[in-house]
C-alpha positions in Angstrom: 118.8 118.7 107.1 116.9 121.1 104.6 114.3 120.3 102.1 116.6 120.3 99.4 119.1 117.8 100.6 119.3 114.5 98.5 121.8 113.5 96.6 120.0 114.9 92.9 121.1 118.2 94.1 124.9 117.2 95.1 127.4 118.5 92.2 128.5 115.0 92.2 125.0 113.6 91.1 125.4 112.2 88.0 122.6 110.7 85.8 124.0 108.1 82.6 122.0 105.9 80.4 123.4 102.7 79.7 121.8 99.9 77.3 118.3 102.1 77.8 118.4 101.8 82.0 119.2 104.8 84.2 122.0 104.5 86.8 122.9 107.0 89.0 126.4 107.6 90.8 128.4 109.9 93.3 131.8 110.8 91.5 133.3 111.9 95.0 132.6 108.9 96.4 132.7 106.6 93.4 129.6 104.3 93.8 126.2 103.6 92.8 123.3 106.0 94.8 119.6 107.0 94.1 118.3 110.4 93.5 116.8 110.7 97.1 119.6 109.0 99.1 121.2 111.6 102.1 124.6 111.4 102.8 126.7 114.2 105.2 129.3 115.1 102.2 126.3 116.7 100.0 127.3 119.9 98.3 124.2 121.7 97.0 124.3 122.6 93.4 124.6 126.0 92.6 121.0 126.5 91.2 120.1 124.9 95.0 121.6 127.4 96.8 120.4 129.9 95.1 116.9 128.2 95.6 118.0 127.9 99.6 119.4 131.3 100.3 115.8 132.6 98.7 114.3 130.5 101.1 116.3 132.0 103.9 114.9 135.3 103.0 111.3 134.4 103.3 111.6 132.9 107.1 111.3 129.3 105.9 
């Protein structure tokens, strides 16, 4: 696994408010998660691989 791997960084992260709480979800998978939960379907945002392939460049 990489440093950027969690599921906050999966395109199917997603974030609601509901009566003033936060909950967080996979829409792929279609249940409850939390931002730094792992799980082998992630597929990095496009801003994180971006961030990753700069990464690569450097050696890290």
């Amino acid at each position: 696994m990489n440093r950027y791997h969690c599921c906050a960084t999966c395109v199917h992260f997603v974030a609601d408010r509901k009566d003033g709480k936060m909950s967080y979800y996979c829409k792929r998978l279609g249940y409850e998660t939390k931002t730094h939960y792992q799980f082998k379907c992630w597929t990095p945002k496009e801003k994180i691989r971006r961030l990753m392939k700069k990464d690569e460049g450097k050696g890290t």
